[in-house]
TORDO-302098 format. One line per 10 residues: number of its first residue (from 1); for each residue x negated, y negated, z of C-alpha. Coordinates in steps of 0.5 Angstrom, whole numbers. Layout:
BEGIN
NUM) X/Y/Z | ...
% end
This chain:
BEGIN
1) 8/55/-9 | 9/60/-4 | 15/59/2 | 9/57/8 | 6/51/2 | 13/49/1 | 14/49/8 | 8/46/11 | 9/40/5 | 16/39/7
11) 14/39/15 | 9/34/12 | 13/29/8 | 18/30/14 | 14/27/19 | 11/23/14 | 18/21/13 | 20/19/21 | 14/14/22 | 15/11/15
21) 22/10/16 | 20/7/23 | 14/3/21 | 19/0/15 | 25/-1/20 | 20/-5/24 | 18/-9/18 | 25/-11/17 | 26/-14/24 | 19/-18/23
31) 20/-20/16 | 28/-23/19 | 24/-26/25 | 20/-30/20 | 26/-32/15 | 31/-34/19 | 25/-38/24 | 22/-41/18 | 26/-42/13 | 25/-40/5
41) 19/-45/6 | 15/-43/11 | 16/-36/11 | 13/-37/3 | 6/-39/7 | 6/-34/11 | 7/-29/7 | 2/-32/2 | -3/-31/8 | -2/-24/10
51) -3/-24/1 | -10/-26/1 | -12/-23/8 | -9/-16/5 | -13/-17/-1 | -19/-19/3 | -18/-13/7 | -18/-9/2 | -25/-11/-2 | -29/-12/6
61) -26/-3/6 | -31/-3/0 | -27/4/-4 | -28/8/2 | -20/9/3 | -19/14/-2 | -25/17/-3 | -24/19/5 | -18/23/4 | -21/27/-2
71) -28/27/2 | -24/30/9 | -20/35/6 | -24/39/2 | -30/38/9 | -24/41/12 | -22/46/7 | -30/48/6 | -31/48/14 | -37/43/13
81) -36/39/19 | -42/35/18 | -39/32/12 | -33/30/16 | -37/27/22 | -41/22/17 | -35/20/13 | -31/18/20 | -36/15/23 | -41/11/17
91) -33/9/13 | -31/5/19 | -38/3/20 | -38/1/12 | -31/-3/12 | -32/-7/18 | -39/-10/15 | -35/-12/9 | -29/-14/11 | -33/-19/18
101) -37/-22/11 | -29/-23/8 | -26/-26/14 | -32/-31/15 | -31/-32/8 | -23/-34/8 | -24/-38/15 | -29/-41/11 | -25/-43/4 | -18/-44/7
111) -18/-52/7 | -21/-51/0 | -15/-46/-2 | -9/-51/1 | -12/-57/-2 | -14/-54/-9 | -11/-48/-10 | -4/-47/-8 | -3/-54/-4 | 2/-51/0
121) 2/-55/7 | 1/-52/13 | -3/-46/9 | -11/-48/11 | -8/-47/19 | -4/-40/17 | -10/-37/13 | -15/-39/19 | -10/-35/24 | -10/-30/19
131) -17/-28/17 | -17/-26/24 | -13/-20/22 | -19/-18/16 | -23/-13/21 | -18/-11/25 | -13/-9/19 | -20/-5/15 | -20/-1/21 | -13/1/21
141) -13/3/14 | -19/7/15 | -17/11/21 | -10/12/18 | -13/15/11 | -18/20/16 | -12/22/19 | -9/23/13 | -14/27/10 | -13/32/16
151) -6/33/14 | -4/29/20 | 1/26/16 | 6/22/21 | 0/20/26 | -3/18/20 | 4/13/18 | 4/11/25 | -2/8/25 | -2/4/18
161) 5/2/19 | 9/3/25 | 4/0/30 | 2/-6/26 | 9/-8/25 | 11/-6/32 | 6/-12/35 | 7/-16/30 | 14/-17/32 | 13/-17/39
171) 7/-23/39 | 13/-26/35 | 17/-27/41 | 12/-29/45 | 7/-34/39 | 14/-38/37 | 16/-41/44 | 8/-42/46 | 4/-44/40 | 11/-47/36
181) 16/-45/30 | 10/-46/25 | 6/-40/19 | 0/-41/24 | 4/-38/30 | 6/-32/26 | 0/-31/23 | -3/-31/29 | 2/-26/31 | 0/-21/26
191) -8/-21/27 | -7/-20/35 | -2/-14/32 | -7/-12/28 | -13/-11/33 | -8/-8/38 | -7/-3/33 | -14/-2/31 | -15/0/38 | -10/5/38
201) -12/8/33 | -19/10/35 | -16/13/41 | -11/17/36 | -17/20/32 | -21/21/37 | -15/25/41 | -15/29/34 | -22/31/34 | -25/34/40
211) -28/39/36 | -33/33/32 | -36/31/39 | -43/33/38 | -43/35/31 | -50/31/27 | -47/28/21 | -48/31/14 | -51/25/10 | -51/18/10
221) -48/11/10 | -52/10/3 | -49/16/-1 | -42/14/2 | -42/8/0 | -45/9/-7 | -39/15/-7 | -34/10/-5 | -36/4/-10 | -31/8/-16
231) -25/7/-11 | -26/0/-11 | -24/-3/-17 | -18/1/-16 | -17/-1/-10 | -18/-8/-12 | -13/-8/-18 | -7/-4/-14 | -6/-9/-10 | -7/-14/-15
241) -1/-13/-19 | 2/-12/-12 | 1/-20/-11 | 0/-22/-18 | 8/-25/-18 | 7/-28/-11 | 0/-32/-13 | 5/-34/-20 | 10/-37/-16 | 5/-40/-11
251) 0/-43/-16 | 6/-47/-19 | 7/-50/-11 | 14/-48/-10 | 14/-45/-3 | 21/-43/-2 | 20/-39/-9 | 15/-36/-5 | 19/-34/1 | 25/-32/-3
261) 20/-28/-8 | 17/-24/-2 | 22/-22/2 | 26/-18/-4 | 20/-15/-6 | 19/-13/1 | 26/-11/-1 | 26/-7/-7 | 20/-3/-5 | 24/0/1
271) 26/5/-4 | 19/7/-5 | 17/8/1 | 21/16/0 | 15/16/-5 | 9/15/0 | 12/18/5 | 11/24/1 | 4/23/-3 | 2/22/5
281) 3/29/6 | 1/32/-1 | -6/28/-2 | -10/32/3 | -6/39/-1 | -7/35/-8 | -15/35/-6 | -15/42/-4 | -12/45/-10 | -16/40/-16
291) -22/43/-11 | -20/50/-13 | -18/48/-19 | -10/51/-18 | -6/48/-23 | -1/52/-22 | 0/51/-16 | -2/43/-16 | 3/42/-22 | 9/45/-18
301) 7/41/-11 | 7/35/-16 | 14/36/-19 | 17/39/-12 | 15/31/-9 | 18/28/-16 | 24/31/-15 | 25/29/-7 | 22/23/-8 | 27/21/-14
311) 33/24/-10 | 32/20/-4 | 31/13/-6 | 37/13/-11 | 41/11/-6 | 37/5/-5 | 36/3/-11 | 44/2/-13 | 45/-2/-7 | 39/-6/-9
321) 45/-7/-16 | 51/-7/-12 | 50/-12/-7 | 43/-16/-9 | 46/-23/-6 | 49/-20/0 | 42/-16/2 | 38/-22/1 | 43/-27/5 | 42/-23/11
331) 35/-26/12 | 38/-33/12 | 40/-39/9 | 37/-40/1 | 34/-33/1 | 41/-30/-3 | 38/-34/-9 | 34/-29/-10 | 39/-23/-11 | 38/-23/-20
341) 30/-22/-18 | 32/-16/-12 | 36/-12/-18 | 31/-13/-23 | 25/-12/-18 | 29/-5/-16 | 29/-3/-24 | 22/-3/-23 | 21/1/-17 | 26/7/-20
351) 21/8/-26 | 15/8/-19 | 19/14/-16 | 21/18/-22 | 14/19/-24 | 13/21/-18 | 5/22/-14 | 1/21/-21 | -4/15/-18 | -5/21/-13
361) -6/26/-18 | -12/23/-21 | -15/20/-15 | -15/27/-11 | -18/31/-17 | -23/26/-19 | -19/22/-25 | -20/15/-22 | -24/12/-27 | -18/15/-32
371) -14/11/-27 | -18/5/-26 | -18/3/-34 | -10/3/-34 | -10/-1/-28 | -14/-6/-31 | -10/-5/-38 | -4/-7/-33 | -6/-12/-29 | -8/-15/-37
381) -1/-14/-38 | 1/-18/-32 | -2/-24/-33 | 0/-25/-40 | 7/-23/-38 | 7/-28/-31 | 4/-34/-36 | 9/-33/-41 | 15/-32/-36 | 14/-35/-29
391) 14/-42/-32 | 21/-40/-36 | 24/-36/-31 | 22/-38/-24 | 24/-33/-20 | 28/-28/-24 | 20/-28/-29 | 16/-26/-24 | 22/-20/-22 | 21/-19/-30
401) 14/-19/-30 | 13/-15/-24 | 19/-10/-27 | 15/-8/-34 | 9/-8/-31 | 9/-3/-26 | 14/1/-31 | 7/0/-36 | 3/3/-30 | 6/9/-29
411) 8/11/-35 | 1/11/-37 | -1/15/-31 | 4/20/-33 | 1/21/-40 | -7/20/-37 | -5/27/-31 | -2/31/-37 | -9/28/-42 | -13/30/-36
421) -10/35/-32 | -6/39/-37 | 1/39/-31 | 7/36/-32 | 9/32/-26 | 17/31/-28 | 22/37/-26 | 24/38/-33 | 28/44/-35 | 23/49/-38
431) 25/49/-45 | 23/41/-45 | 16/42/-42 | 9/43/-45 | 6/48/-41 | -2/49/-40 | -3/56/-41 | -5/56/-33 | 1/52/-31
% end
């Protein structure tokens, strides 16, 4: 990779960095908000809330949130503006259609959900809140996906992270006093958020596109659409196994667990947010290379992210050993409980970040189907291993599921970039690395 790739990489990931960092740091604030204002109980259905509603958001957006960086960057990189304007005007179009029909859906089934599902007091009013957050929060996505694809990487980080955190934390202040302490009010903070930042985030994009004012689109709804339903069962079994332990812990009807296993999972994954702070700033370049097929410079980007990224959380994984129970008390009473699942949920998230930006890899070079057949094949393994551990283990078997599950994943995506791509992603000594004869 030449010093200016390298350079504009860093600069990326950098800025990418700062946003994330902040929108992460604001997160922190709301989920300490939540916790020490509803205790373990009622912070376990307010986040059960902002789970479904986030797996809503994301079928309503249909695929289109990768297939939208890889489509922008190369209309970019190929100078078809055309194909840009009709990704970013018919993808919002698209997500906001399915996920209105999600959030009608979820209002609609939500006393159901309470009374037969997950009989958690309270949850039917919180998820009623929360369904409002479906549109708006499809919208976000996408203008921040748009703006990643090009390369506005700490724009990007800004709209999907910081400024929904940033809301939700100030309606927070004002919901509690006014509508009470309860799941629904915090709930209802988070949609408010949500619109709000679906507002600013058309006006950024809008402010980084004068030059799409007046181009015709080039193609339409119906060919993006059919193009983005690949995505879709990738997109839909990620976050699944992102929220299969916390619908584990719910379906046994204990609120508290849920509570206490949300907050350390939001815990042990700040030492990934180095992770997608980079795969921010290097997806567009990802998408380029595959483009172009450059290996050589697609596999030294690759190892150059793994070797940051694994750098930079390092610090935060050991403290998630050393201290679990002193972190975790920090959000309130009840919430120390959950040190051993903090120290074992980090384990996970170590193996995430050394295997650096594999699901990137094969999402940007067109492998999504290589990369939808191991997240089903994990999400199988997930259920087998939350059956069989959460009902023994509680708390620690639904770290221990959620552990081996995502250490499964990517080291099958590790092996599914070197079948499919032929580049090593691990900054390996030479000695020790099988090189393609283009690599």
């Amino acid at each position: 990779m030449s010093a200016r790739r390298a350079g504009g990489l860093l600069g990326g990931a950098t800025r990418a960095f700062a946003a994330r960092a902040a929108g992460t740091g604001l997160a922190f604030c709301v989920g300490l908000a939540v916790t020490r204002t509803l205790g373990p109980a009622g912070a376990g259905v307010y986040f059960l809330a902002v789970t479904m509603t986030s797996i809503a958001s994301v079928v309503g957006r249909l695929g289109l949130d990768h297939l939208l960086v890889r489509r922008v960057a190369a209309a970019l990189e190929q100078g078809d503006h055309g194909r840009l304007q009709a990704a970013s005007r018919f993808g919002p179009a698209l997500a906001l259609f399915g996920s209105g029909a999600m959030a009608l859906a979820l209002f609609a089934a939500a006393p159901a959900i309470e009374a037969r599902v997950f009989r958690l007091e309270g949850l039917a009013s919180a998820l009623r809140c929360a369904a409002f957050a479906v549109a708006p929060l499809s919208l976000v996505a996408l203008r921040g996906e748009l703006l990643r694809g090009l390369a506005r990487t700490g724009a990007s980080q800004l709209v999907q992270f910081a400024l929904p955190a940033a809301g939700t934390l100030c309606f927070l202040a004002a919901a509690f006093p006014a509508f009470g302490r309860t799941p629904a009010a915090a709930a209802g903070a988070y949609a408010a958020s949500a619109a709000v930042a679906a507002l600013l985030a058309g006006l950024l994009w809008r402010r980084a596109t004068p030059w799409l004012a007046g181009v015709a689109p080039k193609g339409g709804a119906r060919e993006l659409a059919r193009s983005a339903l690949p995505f879709l069962g990738v997109s839909v079994l990620a976050l699944l196994l992102s929220w299969i332990s916390t619908l584990a812990l719910a379906l046994r009807g204990d609120d508290a667990d849920v509570g206490v296993f949300s907050v350390a999972y939001r815990t042990a994954t700040l030492s990934s947010f180095f992770l997608i702070a980079v795969n921010s700033a290097a997806a567009p370049r990802f998408a380029a290379l595959a483009a172009r097929r450059d290996l050589l410079s697609l596999a030294r980007a690759a190892r150059r992210a793994t070797l940051l990224t694994t750098a930079c959380a390092l610090p935060v994984v050991a403290a998630a050993w050393i201290f679990p129970s002193e972190i975790m008390a920090l959000f309130g009473p009840g919430f120390a409980a959950g040190g051993r699942a903090l120290a074992i949920l980090a384990a996970g998230q170590l193996v995430n970040v050394a295997t650096g930006p594999v699901g990137e890899l094969l999402l940007m070079s067109g492998h999504e189907g290589a990369l939808r057949r191991g997240l089903l094949a994990s999400t199988a393994l997930s259920i087998v291993l939350h059956a069989a551990l959460v009902p023994r283990g509680g708390l620690e078997g639904a770290a221990l599921a959620n552990a081996i599950t995502l250490a499964a994943l990517n080291l099958g995506a590790l092996v599914l970039v070197r079948r499919n791509l032929a580049i090593d992603v691990l900054p390996l000594p030479r000695f020790l690395v099988q090189r393609h004869p283009e690599v």
